[in-house]
C-alpha positions as YAML, in Angstrom:
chain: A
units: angstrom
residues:
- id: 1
  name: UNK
  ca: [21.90, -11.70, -20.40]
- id: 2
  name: UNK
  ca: [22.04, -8.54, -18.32]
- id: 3
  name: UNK
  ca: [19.77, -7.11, -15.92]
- id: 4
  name: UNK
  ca: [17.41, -3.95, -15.76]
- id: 5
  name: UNK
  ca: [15.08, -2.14, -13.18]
- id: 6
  name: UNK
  ca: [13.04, -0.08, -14.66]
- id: 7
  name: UNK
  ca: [10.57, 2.54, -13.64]
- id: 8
  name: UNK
  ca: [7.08, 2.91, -14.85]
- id: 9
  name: UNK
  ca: [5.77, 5.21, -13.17]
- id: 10
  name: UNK
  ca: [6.71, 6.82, -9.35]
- id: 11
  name: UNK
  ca: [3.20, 8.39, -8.23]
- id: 12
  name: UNK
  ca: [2.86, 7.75, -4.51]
- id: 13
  name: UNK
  ca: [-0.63, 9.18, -3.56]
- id: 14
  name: UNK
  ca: [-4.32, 9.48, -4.90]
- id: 15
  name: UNK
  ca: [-3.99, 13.25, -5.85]
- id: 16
  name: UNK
  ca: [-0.80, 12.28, -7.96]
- id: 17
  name: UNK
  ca: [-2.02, 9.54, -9.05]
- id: 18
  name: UNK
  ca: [-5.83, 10.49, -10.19]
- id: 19
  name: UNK
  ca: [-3.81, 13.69, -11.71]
- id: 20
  name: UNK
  ca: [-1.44, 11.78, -13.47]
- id: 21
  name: UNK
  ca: [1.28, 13.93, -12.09]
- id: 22
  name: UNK
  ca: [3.31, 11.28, -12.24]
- id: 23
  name: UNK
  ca: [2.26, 7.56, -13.76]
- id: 24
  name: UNK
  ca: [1.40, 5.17, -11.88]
- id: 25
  name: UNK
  ca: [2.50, 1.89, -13.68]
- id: 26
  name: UNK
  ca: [5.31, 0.46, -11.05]
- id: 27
  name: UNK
  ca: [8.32, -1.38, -11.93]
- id: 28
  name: UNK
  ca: [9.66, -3.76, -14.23]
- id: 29
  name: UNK
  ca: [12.66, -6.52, -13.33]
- id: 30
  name: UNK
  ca: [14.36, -8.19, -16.14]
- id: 31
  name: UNK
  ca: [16.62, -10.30, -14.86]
- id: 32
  name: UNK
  ca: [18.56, -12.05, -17.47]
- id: 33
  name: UNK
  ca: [15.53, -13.98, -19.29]
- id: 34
  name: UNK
  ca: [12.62, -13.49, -16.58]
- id: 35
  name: UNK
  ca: [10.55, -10.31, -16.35]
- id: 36
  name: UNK
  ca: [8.42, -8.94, -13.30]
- id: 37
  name: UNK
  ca: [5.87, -6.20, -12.82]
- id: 38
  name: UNK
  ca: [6.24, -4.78, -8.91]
- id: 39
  name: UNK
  ca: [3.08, -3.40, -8.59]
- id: 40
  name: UNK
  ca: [1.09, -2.70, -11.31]
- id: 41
  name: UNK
  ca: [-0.77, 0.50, -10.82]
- id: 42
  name: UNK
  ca: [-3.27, 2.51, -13.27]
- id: 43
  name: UNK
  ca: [-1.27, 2.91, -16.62]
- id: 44
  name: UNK
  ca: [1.07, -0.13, -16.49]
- id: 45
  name: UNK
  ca: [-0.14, -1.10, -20.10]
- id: 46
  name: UNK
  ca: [-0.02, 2.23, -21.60]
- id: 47
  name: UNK
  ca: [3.65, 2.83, -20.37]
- id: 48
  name: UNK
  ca: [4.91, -1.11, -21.29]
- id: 49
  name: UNK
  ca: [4.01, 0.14, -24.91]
- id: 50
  name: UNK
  ca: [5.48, 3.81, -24.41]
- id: 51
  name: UNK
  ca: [8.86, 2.12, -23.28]
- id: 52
  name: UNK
  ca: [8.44, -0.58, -25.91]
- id: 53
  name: UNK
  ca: [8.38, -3.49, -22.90]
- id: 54
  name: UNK
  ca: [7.08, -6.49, -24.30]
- id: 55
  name: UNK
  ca: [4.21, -7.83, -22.06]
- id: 56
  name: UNK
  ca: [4.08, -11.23, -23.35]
- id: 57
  name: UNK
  ca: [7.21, -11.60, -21.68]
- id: 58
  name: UNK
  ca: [6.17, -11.29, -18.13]
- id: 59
  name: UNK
  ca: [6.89, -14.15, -16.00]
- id: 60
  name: UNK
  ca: [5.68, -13.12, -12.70]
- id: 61
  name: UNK
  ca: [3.16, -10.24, -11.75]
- id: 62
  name: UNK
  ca: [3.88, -8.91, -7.86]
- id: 63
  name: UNK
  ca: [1.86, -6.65, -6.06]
- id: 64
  name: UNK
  ca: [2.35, -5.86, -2.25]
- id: 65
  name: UNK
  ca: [-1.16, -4.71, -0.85]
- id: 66
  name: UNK
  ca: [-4.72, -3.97, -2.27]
- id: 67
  name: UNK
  ca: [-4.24, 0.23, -2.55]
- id: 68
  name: UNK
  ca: [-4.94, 1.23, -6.10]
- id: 69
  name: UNK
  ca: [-2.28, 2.64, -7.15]
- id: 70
  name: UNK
  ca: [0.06, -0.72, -6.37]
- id: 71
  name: UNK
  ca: [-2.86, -3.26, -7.96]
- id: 72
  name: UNK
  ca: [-5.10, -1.77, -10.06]
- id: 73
  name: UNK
  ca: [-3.95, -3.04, -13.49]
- id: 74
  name: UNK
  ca: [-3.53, -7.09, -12.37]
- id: 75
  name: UNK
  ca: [-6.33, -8.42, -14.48]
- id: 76
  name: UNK
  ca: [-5.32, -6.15, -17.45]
- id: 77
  name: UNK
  ca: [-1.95, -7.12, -17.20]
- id: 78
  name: UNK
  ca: [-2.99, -10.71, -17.14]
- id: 79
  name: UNK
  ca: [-5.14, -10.74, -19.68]
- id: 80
  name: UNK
  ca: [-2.64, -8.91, -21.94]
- id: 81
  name: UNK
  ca: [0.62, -11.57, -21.27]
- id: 82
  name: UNK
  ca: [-1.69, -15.01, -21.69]
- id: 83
  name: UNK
  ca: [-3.70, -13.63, -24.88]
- id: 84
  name: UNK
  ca: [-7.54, -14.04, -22.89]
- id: 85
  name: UNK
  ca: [-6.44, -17.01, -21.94]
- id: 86
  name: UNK
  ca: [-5.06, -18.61, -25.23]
- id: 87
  name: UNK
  ca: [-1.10, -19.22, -23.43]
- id: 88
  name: UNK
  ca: [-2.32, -19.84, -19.91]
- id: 89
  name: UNK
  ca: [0.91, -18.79, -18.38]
- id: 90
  name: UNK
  ca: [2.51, -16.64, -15.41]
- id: 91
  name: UNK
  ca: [2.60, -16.36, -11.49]
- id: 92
  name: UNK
  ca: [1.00, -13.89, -9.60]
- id: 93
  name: UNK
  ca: [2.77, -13.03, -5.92]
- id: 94
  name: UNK
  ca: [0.52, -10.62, -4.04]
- id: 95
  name: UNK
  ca: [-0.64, -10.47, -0.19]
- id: 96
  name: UNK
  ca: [-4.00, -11.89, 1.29]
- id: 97
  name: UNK
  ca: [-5.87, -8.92, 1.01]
- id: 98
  name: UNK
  ca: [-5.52, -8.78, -2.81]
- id: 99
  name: UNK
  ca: [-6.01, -12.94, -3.68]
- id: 100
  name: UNK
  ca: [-8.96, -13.17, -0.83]
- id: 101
  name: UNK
  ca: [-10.05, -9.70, 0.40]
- id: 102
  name: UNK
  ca: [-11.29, -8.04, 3.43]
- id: 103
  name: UNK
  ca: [-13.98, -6.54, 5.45]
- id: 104
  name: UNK
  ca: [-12.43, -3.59, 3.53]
- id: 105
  name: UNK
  ca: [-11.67, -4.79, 0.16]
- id: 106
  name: UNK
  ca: [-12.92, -7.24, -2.51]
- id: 107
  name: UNK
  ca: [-10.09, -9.61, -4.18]
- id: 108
  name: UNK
  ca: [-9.05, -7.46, -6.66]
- id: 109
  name: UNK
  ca: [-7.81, -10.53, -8.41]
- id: 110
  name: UNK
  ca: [-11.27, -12.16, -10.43]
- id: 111
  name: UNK
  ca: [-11.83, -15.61, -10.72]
- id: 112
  name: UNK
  ca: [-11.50, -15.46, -14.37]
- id: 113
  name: UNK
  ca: [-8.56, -13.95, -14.80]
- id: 114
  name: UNK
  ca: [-7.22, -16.04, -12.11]
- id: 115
  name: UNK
  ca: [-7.90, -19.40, -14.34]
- id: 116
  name: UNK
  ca: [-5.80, -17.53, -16.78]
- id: 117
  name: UNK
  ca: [-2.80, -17.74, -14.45]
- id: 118
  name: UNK
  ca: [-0.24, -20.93, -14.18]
- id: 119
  name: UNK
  ca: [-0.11, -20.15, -10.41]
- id: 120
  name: UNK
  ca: [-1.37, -17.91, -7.87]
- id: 121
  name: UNK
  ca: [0.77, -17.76, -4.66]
- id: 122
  name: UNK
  ca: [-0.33, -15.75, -1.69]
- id: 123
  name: UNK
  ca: [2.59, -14.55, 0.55]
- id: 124
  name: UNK
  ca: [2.84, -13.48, 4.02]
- id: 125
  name: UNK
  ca: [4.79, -11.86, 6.09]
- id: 126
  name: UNK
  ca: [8.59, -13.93, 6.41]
- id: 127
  name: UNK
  ca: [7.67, -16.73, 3.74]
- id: 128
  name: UNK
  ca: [10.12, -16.67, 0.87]
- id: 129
  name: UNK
  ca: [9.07, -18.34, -3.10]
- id: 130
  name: UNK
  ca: [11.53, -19.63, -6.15]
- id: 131
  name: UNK
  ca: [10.90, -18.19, -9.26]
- id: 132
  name: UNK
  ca: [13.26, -19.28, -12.28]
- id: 133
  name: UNK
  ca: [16.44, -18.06, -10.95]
- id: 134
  name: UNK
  ca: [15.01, -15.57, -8.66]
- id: 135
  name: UNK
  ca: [14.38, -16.17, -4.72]
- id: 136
  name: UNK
  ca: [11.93, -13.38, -3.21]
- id: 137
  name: UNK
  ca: [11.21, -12.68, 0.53]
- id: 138
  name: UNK
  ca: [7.98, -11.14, 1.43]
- id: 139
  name: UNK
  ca: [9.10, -8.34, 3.90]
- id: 140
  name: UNK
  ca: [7.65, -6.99, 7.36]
- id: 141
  name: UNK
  ca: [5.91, -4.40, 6.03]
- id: 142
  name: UNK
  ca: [3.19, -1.94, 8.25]
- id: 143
  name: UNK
  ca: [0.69, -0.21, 5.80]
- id: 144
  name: UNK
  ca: [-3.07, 1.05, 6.25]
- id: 145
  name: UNK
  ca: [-3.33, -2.52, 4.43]
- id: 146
  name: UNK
  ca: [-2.90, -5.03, 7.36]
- id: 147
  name: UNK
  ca: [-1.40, -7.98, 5.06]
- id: 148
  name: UNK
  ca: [1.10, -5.37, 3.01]
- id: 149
  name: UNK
  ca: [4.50, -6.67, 1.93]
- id: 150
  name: UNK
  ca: [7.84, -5.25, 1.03]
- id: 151
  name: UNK
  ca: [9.82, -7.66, -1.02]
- id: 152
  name: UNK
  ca: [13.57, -8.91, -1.17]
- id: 153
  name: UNK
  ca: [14.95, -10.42, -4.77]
- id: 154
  name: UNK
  ca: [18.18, -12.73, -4.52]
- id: 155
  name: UNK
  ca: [18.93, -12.89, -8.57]
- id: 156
  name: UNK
  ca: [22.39, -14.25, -9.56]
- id: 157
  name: UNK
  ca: [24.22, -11.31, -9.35]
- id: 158
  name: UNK
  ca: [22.64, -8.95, -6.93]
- id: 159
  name: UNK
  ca: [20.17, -8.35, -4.29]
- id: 160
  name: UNK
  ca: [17.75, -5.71, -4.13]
- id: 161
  name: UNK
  ca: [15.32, -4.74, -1.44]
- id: 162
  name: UNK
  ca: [12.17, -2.87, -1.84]
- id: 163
  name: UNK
  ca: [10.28, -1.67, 0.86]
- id: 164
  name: UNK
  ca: [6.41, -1.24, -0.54]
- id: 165
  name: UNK
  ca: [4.66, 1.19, 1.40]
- id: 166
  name: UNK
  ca: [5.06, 1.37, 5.25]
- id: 167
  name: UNK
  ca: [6.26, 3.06, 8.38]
- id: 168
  name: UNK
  ca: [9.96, 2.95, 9.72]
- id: 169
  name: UNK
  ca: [10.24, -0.80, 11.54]
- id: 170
  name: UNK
  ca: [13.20, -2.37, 13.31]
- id: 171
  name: UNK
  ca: [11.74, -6.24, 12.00]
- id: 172
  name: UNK
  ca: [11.92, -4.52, 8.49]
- id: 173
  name: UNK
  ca: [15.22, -2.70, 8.35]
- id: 174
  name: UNK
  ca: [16.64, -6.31, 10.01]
- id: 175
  name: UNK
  ca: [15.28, -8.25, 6.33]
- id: 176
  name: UNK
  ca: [16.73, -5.87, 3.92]
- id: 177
  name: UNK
  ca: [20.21, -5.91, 5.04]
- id: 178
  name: UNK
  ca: [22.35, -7.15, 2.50]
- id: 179
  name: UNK
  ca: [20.64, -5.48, -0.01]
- id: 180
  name: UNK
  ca: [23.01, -3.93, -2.58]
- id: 181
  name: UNK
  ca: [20.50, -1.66, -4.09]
- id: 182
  name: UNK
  ca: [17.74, -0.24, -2.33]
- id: 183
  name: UNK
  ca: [14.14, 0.79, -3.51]
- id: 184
  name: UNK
  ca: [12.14, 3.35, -0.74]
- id: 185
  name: UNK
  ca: [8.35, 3.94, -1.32]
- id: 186
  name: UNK
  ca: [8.84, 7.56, 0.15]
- id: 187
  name: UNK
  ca: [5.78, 9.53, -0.35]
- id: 188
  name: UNK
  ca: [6.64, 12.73, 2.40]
- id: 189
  name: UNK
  ca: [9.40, 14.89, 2.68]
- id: 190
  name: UNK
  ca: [11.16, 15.99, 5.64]
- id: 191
  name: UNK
  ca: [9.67, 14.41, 8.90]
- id: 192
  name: UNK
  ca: [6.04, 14.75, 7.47]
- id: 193
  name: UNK
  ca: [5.05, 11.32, 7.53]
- id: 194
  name: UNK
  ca: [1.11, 10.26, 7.47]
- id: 195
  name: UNK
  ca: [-0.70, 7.04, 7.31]
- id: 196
  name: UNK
  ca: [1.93, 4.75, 8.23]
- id: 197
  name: UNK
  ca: [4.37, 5.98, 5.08]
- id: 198
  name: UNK
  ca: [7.66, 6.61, 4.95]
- id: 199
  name: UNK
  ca: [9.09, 9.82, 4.97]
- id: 200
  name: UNK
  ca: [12.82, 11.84, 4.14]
- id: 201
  name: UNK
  ca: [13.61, 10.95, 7.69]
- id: 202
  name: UNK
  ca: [12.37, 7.71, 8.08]
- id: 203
  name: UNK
  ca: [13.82, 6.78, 5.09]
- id: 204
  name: UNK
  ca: [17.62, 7.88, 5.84]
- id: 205
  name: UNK
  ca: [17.85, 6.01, 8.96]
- id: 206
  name: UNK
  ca: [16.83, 2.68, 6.91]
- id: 207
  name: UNK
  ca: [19.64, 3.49, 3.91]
- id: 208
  name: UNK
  ca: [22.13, 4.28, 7.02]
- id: 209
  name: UNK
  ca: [21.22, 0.79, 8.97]
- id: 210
  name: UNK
  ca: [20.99, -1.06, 5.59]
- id: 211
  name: UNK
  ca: [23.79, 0.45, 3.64]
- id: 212
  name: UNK
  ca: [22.96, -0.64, 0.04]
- id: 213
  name: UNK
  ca: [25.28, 0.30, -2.73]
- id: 214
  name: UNK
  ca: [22.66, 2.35, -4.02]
- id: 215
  name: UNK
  ca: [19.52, 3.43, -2.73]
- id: 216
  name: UNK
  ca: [16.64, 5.04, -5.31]
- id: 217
  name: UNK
  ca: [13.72, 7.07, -3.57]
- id: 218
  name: UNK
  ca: [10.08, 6.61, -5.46]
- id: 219
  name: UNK
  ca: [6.76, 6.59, -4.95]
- id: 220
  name: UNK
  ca: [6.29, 10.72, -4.46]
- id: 221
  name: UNK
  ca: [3.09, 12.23, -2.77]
- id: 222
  name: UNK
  ca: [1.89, 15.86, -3.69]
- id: 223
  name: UNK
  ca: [3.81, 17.11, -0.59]
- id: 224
  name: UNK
  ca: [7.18, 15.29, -1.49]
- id: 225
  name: UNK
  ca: [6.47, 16.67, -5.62]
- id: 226
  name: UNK
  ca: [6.36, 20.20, -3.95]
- id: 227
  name: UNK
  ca: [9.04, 19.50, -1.65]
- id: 228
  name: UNK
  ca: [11.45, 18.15, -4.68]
- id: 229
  name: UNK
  ca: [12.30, 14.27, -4.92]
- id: 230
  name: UNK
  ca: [15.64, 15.59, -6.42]
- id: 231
  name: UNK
  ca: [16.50, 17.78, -3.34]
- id: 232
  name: UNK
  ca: [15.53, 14.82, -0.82]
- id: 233
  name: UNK
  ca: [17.35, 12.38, -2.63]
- id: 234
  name: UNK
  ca: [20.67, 14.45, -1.87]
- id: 235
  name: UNK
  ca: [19.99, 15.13, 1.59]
- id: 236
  name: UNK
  ca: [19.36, 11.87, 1.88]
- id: 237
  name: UNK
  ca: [23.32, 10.99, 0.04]
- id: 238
  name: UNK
  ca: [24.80, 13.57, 2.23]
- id: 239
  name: UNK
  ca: [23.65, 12.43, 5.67]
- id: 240
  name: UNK
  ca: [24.32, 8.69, 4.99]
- id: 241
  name: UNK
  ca: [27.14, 8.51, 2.25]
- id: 242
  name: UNK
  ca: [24.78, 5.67, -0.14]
- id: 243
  name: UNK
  ca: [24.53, 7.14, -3.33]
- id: 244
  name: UNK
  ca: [20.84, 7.76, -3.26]
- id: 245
  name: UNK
  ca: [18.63, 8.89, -6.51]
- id: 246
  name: UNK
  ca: [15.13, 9.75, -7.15]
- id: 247
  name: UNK
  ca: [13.06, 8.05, -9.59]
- id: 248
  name: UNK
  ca: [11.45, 9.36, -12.63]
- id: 249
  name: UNK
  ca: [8.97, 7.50, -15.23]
- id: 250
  name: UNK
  ca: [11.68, 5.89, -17.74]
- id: 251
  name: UNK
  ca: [15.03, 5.65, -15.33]
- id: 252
  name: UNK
  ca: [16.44, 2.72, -16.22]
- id: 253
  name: UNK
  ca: [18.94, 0.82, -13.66]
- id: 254
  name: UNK
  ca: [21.89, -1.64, -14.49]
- id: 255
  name: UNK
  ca: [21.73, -3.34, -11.42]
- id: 256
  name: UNK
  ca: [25.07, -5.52, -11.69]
- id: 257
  name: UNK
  ca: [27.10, -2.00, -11.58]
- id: 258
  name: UNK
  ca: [26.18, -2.42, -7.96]
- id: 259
  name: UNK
  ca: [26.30, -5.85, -7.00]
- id: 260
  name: UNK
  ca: [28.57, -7.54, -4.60]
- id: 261
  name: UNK
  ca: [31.19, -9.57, -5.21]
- id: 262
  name: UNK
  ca: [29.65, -12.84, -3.39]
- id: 263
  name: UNK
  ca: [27.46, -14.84, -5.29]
- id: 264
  name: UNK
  ca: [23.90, -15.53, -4.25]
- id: 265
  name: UNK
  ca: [22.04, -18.45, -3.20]
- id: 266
  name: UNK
  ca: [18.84, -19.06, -4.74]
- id: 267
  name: UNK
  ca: [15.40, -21.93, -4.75]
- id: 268
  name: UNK
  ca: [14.82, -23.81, -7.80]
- id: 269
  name: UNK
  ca: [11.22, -24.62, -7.15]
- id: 270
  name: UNK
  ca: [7.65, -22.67, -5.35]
- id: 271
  name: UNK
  ca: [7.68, -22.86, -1.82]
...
C-alpha cells in the first residue's frame, strides 16, 4: 500500500480561520493501511467528505494543543469513525491541556465521547507511542499553550517531522533531524513573528539545520495570506537549497518520493 499526506485545510489564525479564508480541517496520514487526523480543526468533517476521505477509517486522531483551530472537531470526528459509539474503536494522542484542561481551558475531549474511544493516550514533551506500524515522538514544542507538542512519525518508509505551532528552539530543531520531509506551522512572513509562532525566518533556519528532503510551509495567518505563502515558500528554497512548498486545501503528498534509503525502526505496542 502506498502512502499519502494530505492537506485539509492550512488556516493558521482566528481571522483566517473564523473567515474561512482558508479551512481549517488539518491533515490526514495514510500510511499504507492506517489513517491519522493531525489536528482536527473547524471543518475536518465537511472537507473528509469534499475529498471523499473515508472517516470510518481513522485509526488514530492527534491533536497538539487546546487552540481551536488544531482541536475543535475531536468529538465530531469521534463520533463520526465509531458510529455514536456502535464500533468503539480508535486512539486519540493529544497533550494535557486537551485530555485534562487548565486554569485556561476545559478538556475539550468529553467524557462521553471519550468512552467511545479504544484508548486515550496523553503525551508529553520527549515520550514517544506505537501505533500499528507507526512510532510518533511528541516534540519540544513552545506555544501560548504550555503542554503544546510538535510530532515526529517513523512509518516504514519515511520520516516526517511536524512542528505544531511554536517559536524557533534549539531542543526542537535537535528532535526533527532526520526528518525526510518537513511540515512548518508558519503563520508570519518575513521576521514578523507574534505569540510564540513561527515565522519566514524562523522557519528557514530550522529547514537549513534539519535538512529534510522536502519541507512544506502551512498553517498561514492573515499577514502571511497578504504576504503570499507561494512567495515565502521560494525564499525559503533559495536561501536553504530544500525544496520547500506551500500548502493549499487538497495538496496531496507521496511521501516515499522522498524517503531515505535506510529503513526505519519502529514499536509494536503503546508505550
Amino acid at each position: 500500500m502506498t502512502s499519502q499526506i494530505i492537506f485539509l485545510g492550512t488556516a493558521g489564525d482566528s481571522s483566517v480561520t473564523a473567515k474561512q479564508l482558508r479551512g481549517s480541517g488539518g491533515i490526514v496520514l495514510q500510511i499504507e493501511d492506517f489513517q491519522f487526523n493531525l489536528d482536527p480543526g473547524p471543518g475536518t468533517l465537511n472537507k473528509m467528505k469534499e475529498f471523499s476521505l473515508n472517516i470510518r477509517a481513522t485509526t488514530a486522531l492527534l491533536a497538539s494543543h487546546a487552540h481551536l483551530n488544531h482541536c475543535n472537531d475531536i468529538n465530531a470526528l469521534v463520533d463520526a469513525m465509531t458510529l455514536s459509539g456502535l464500533d468503539k474503536k480508535g486512539v486519540l494522542i493529544a497533550n494535557k491541556t486537551i485530555i485534562e484542561g487548565n486554569e485556561n481551558y476545559n478538556p475539550y475531549l468529553t467524557k462521553y465521547h471519550k468512552n467511545l474511544l479504544e484508548k486515550v493516550i496523553t503525551l508529553e514533551k520527549g515520550q514517544k507511542v506505537g501505533i500499528e506500524l507507526v512510532e510518533i515522538h511528541a516534540l519540544s514544542a513552545e506555544h501560548t499553550d504550555p503542554n503544546s507538542l510538535g510530532f515526529k512519525f517513523y512509518c516504514p518508509r519515511f520520516t516526517l517531522g511536524y512542528t505544531g505551532d511554536t517559536k524557533y528552539n534549539k531542543q526542537l530543531v535537535e528532535e526533527l533531524q532526520g526528518s525526510d520531509i518537513l511540515i512548518l506551522n508558519v503563520p508570519y512572513p518575513g521576521n514578523k513573528s507574534e505569540n510564540l509562532n513561527l515565522d519566514t525566518e524562523s522557519a528557514t533556519k530550522i529547514i537549513a539545520k534539519v535538512k529534510p528532503r522536502l519541507a512544506i510551509i502551512t498553517h498561514f495567518g492573515l499577514e502571511m495570506l497578504k504576504a503570499d505563502p507561494i512567495v515565502e515558500a521560494r525564499e525559503i528554497q533559495r536561501a536553504t537549497g530544500v525544496q520547500t512548498i506551500s500548502a493549499k486545501e487538497g495538496l496531496i503528498i507521496s511521501p516515499e518520493a522522498y524517503a531515505a534509503k535506510s529503513p526505519q525502526h519502529r514499536l509494536s505496542n503503546f508505550y
